[in-house]
N, C-alpha and C positions, 0 to 999 in steps of 0.2 A: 742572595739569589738574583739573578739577572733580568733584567725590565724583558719581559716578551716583546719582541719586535715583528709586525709586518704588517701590509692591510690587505683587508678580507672584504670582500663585494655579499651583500647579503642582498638575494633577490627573496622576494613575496611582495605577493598584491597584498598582504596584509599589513598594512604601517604598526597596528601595534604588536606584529611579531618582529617588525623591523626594529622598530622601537626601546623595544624590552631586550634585542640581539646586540644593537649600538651600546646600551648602556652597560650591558654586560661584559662586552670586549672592550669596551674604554679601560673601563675601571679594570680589567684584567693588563693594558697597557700598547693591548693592539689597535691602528688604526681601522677606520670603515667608511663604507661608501653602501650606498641604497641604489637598489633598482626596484620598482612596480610590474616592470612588462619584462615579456622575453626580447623585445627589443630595446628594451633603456639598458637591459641586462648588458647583451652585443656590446652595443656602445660606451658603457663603463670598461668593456674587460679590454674593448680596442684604445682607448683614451689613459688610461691607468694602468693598465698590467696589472693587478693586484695578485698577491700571493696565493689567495685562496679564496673561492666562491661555496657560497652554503647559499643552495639552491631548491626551493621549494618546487614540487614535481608539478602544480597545477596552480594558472594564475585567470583562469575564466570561475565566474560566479557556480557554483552546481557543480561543477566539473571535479571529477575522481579519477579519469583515467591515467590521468601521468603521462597525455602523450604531449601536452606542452616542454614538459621538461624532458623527457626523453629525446623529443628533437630537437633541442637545445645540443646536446650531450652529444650527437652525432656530428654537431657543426664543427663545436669546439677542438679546439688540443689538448687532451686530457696528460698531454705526456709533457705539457710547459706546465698548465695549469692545474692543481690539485681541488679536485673537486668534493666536499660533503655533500649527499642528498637530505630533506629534510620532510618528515612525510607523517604523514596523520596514522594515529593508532589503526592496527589492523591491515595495513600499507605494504606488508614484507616482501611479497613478493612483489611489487612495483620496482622497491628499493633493490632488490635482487639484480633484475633487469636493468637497473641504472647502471649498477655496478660493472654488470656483464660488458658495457658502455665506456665503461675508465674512470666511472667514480670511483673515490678511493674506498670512501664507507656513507652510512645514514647514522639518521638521530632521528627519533620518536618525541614527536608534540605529544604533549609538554616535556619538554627535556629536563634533566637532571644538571645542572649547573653545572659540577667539579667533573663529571663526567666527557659533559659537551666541551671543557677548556681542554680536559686531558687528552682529546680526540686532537683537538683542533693543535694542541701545542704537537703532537707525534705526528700530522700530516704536515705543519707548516716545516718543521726542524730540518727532516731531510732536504728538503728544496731549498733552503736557504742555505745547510751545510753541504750541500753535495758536493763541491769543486773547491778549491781555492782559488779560481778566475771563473770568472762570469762566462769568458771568452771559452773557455774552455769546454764548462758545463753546458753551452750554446750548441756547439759543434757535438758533444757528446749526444744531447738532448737529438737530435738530426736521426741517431740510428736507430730505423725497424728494419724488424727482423725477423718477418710470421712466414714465409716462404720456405720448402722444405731445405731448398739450397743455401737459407739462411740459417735456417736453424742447425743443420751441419757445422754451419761455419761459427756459429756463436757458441756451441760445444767448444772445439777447438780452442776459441780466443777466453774462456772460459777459465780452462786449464791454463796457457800458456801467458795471458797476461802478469797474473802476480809474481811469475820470476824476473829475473834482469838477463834474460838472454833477448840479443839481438835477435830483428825479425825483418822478414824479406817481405813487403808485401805485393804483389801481382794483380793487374787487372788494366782493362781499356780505359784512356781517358773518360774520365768522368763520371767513375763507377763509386766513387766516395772514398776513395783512398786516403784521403789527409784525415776526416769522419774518423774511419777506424784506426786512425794512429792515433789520436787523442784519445778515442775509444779504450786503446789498450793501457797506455800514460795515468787514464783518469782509473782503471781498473787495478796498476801494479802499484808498487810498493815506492815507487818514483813521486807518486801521485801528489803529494805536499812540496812540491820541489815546480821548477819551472815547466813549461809547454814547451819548445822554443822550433818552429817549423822552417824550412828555407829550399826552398826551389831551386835546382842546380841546373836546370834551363836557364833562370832568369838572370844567371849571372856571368858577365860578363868575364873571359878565361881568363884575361889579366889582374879581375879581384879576386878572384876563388881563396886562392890561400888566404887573403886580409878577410875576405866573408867568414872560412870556417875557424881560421887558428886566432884572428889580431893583429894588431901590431903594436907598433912603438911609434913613441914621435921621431917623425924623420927617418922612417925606416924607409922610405921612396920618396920621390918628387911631391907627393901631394899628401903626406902623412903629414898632416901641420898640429895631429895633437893623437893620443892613446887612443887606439879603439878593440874594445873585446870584441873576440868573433862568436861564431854559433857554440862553439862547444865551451866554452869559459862562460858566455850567458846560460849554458843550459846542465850547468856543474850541480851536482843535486836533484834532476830531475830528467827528462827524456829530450832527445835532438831528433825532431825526422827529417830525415835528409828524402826531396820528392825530386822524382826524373834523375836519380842514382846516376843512372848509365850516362849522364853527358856530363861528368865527373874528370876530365882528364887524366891520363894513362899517368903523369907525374904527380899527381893528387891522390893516386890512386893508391901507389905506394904509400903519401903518408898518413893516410886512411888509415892503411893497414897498420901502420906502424901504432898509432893510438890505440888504435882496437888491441894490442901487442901488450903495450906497455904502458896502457891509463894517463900516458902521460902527450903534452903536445908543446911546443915553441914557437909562441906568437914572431910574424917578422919583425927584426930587428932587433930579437930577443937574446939573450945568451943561455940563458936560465929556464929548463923544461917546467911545463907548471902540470900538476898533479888534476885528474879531473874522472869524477865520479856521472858517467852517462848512461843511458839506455838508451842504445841507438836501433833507429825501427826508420828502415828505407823503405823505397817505392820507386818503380818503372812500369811502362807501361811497354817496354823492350823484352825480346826474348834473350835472356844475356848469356844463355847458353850460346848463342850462336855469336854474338860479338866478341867473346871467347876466342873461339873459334876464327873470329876476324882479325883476333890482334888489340880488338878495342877494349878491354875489360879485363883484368889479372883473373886469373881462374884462383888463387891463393885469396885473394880479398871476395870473391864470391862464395869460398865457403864459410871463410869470417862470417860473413853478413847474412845468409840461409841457417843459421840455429832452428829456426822454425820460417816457414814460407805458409803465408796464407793468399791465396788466390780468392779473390773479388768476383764475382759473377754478374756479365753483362745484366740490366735491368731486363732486357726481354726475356732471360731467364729465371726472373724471380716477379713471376703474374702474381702472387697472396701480396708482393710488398707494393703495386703500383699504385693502387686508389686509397692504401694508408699515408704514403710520402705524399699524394698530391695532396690530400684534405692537409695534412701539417703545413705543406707548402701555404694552401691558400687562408691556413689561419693566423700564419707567421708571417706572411706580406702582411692581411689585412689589418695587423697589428701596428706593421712598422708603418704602414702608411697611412692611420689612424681611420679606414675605411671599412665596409660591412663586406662581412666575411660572405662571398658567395654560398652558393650548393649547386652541387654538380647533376646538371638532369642523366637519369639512365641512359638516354642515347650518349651522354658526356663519357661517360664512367666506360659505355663497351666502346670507346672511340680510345682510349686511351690505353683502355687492355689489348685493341687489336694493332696499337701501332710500336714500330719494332725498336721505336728509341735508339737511334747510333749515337745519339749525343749524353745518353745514360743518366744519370739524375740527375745530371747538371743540365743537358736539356729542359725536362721535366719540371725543376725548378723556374728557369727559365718562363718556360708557358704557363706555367700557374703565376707566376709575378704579373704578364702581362695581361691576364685573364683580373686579378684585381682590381688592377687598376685601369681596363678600360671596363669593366662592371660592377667595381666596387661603389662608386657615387652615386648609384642611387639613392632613394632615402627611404625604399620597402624592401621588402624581402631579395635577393638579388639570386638570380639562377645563370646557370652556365651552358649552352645545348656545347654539340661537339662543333657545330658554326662556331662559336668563336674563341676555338682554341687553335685556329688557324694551320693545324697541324700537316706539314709539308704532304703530299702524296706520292705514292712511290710504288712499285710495283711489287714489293714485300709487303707495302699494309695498304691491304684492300679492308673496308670498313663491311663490317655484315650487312646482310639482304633488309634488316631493318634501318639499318642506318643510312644506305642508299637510296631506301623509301623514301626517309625522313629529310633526306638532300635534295629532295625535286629544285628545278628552278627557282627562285620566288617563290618561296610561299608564303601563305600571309601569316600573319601574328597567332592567328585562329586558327590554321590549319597545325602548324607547329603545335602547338600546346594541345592540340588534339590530338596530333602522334605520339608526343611525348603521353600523355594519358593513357594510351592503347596499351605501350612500351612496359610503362610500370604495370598496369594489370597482366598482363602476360608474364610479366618474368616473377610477380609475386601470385601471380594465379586467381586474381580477381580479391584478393585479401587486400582488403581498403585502408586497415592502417600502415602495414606496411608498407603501401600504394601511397596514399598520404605524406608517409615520412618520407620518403626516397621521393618525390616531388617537392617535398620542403610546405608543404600547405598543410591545412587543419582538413582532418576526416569531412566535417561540415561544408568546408570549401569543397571538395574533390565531389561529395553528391551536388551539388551546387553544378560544376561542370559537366558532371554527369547529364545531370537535366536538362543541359545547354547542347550538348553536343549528340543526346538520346541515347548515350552508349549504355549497357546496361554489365554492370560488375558479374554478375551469373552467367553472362555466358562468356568470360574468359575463364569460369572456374571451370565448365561446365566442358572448354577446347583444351583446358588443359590435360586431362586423361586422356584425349583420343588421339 
C-alpha cells in the first residue's frame, strides 16, 4: 500500500488536541502544521497552502457558539481548500452550518482514529488526484456557477463534455472562455491526455501554420531545428484554439481538412502524421456574419459548431459576482503570501451594482489590486467600496446607501459607522449575522454599538415597516 501523502493545518487553541492530531497523522505518513488563533490559522494556510485544514469551530475560553469558526469558513476558498470541521459532542447542528459553508464534513471529540484517517484519506485523494496538471486543475478550480444562467449552462456542458465532439464556444472578452475549455478537457474522456491552449490573435500570419501543424528543420529561413506545433503537442488530448476568427481564410481550409481526415503535415514534411484531438474553439466575433463577409468558410463553421455554448456577460450572472470576488481575493492573498481581506457590505452592493464591461477578467483584476494595497496589514483587513476604485459611468450608479456612505471625507469613524448601520439593515438588526458580514466578533460589534449609541432594535423594529 502506498505512503499517504499531503500536509494538513490543524487549528485548535487546544495543544493537546493539536498534539495527540500531529502524532496521529505522522505516524499515519501525512505531513502537519499547527495553528492556536483563527489568525495564525490565515497565515499558515497563506505561507503553506496545505492540502487540508481540520478546523475546530471555537478558539476563545467558554465559548460554544461556533462563530469563530464559521467566520473563518466565509473568508476562505473552500473550493482550493478542503475543509474538516471538528466540534465537541452535541455540536451537529453547528457542524451542519459549517458545512452549509463548504466544509466538506465533521468529526466528533473524541474521535475514533480509523474512522477520522478514512475521512481524511477520501477528502485529501480527490484534490490531489483531480487533474493530471496542476495548471489545469487551477483554471478548472476558477469555475462557479450558482447563477440561474449558469446553471443552464453547466446542465449543457454536463452532457456534452464526455463525448469527443467539437465545440464552439461564444461570449465577450473576458467572460472565462479559456476556464470553460479546460472545464470541458478536465470533464471528457481526453482528460489524461494534454491541455494544449493557443491564441490565434497572438500570432503572427506568417507563423500560423509552424504554430498549429510543425515543422522540419529547414523547412524556412529560420527553421534551424524540428518544432511540433499545437495539434502534434496536444495528440491524446484536447487543442483550444482562442479568437478562431483571426484564423486566415488559407488556414482555414486546412483546419478543415484535419478535422476531415485526423490527419495534418508539419511544413517541410512529406509524410501526413496521424492525430487523435478534441478541438473546442473560441471567438468573441459573430462569425455568422464574417461569413457573410467572405472572412470565414461557412463549411469549417459547421465543422466546429457540433455543440455552441454561449458565455453570459458577468452583469448577467449577479448569484456568481461576490462568490468569484471572495475566490479572487483568497487566491491573490495566497500568492502573495498576504491576509486575505473581507468585503464590507457597502463593498459587496458596489460590485453587484457595477455593470463589469471588462467581465471576470476585470473583476479579477480589482480584487488583485484590493490585496495588495490592503492585504499588509497585520489585523483583520476589510475592504469599503472606496477602495476598489471602481471606474463611474452612467450605467452603474451605486445605491442611495452607498452614495450616503461617499460623502466627501469622511472620517475613520463616521465610515465604520455607516458601514454598521448597513449591515444591521440588510440583516434586520441580527447581530450575528451583522458581526460576520463586518468580519468582527458579536462582542466587538456591541462594543460599537455603545460607541456610536446605535441601538440593534430598532433596525429590527424598521425592518417590517
Amino acid at each position: 500500500m502506498s505512503q499517504p501523502q499531503g500536509l494538513i493545518l490543524i487549528a485548535d487553541d487546544d495543544c493537546d488536541i493539536r498534539f495527540a492530531l500531529s502524532l496521529l497523522l505522522n505516524q499515519a505518513g501525512y505531513r502537519t502544521l499547527e495553528a492556536d488563533s483563527i489568525k495564525t490559522c490565515e497565515i499558515q494556510i497563506q505561507r503553506h497552502q496545505p492540502d487540508l485544514l481540520l478546523l475546530d469551530m471555537n478558539f476563545s475560553r467558554d465559548t460554544t457558539s461556533g462563530q469563530e469558526g464559521l467566520s473563518l469558513l466565509q473568508r476562505l476558498d473552500t473550493s482550493t481548500l478542503p475543509i474538516i470541521l471538528m466540534t465537541a459532542w452535541g455540536s451537529i447542528d453547528l457542524a451542519v452550518k459549517g458545512i452549509k459553508l463548504g466544509a466538506k464534513d465533521f468529526i466528533e471529540k473524541p474521535w475514533h482514529k480509523s474512522k477520522l484517517l478514512t475521512l481524511i484519506e477520501h477528502t485529501i485523494k480527490p484534490t490531489a488526484a483531480s487533474s493530471n496538471s496542476a495548471s489545469i486543475a487551477a483554471t478548472a478550480s476558477n469555475w462557479i456557477a450558482q447563477s440561474p444562467a449558469m446553471q443552464h449552462l453547466e446542465t449543457l456542458i454536463r452532457q456534452i463534455a464526455p463525448s469527443r465532439a467539437n465545440v464552439l464556444i461564444l461570449g465577450e472578452n473576458g467572460t472565462g472562455k479559456s476556464q470553460l475549455a479546460a472545464r470541458i478537457h478536465h470533464m471528457s474522456s481526453y482528460q489524461q491526455g494534454p491541455f494544449i491552449a493557443t491564441n490565434m490573435a497572438a500570432i503572427p500570419e506568417s507563423l500560423f501554420e509552424s504554430e498549429l501543424f510543425g515543422h522540419q528543420k529547414g523547412a524556412f529561413t529560420d527553421a534551424k531545428s524540428q518544432r511540433q506545433g499545437a495539434f502534434s503537442s496536444a495528440n491524446g488530448g484536447s487543442l483550444f484554439l482562442d479568437e478562431i476568427g483571426a484564423l486566415p481564410l488559407n488556414l482555414q481550409a486546412k483546419l478543415l481538412q484535419v478535422l476531415e481526415s485526423h490527419t495534418f503535415t508539419p511544413l517541410g514534411a512529406d509524410t501526413p502524421q496521424q492525430v487523435d484531438v478534441r478541438l473546442i474553439v473560441a471567438t468573441n466575433q459573430v462569425l455568422e456574419a464574417a461569413i457573410q463577409n467572405g472572412q470565414f468558410r461557412q463549411d469549417l463553421y459547421y465543422r466546429l459548431n457540433t455543440f455552441i455554448i454561449e458565455l453570459p456577460p458577468l452583469r448577467q450572472r449577479q448569484a456568481d459576482i461576490l462568490p468569484l470576488a471572495k475566490h479572487y481575493l483568497s487566491q491573490f492573498a495566497l500568492q502573495y503570501q498576504l491576509i486575505c481581506p473581507t468585503l464590507t457590505p457597502p463593498a459587496r452592493q458596489s460590485l453587484l451594482h457595477y455593470t463589469w464591461p471588462g467581465n471576470i477578467r476585470e473583476l479579477r483584476h480589482v480584487m488583485e489590486r484590493c490585496v495588495l494595497l490592503k492585504g499588509h496589514k497585520t489585523n483583520q483587513v476589510i475592504i469599503d467600496f472606496n477602495d476598489m476604485m471602481l471606474p463611474k459611468s452612467p450605467t452603474s450608479q451605486p445605491p442611495l446607501s452607498l452614495q450616503t456612505a461617499a460623502l466627501p471625507e469622511p472620517s475613520l469613524e463616521e465610515r465604520e459607522c455607516q458601514q454598521i448601520r448597513v449591515a444591521l439593515q440588510q440583516y434586520q438588526g441580527n447581530m450575528n449575522k451583522a458581526a460576520q458580514s463586518l468580519g468582527i466578533s458579536r462582542h466587538a460589534l456591541y462594543r460599537r454599538l455603545e460607541k456610536y449609541q446605535l441601538d440593534a432594535n430598532q433596525f429590527k423594529s424598521t425592518a417590517h415597516n
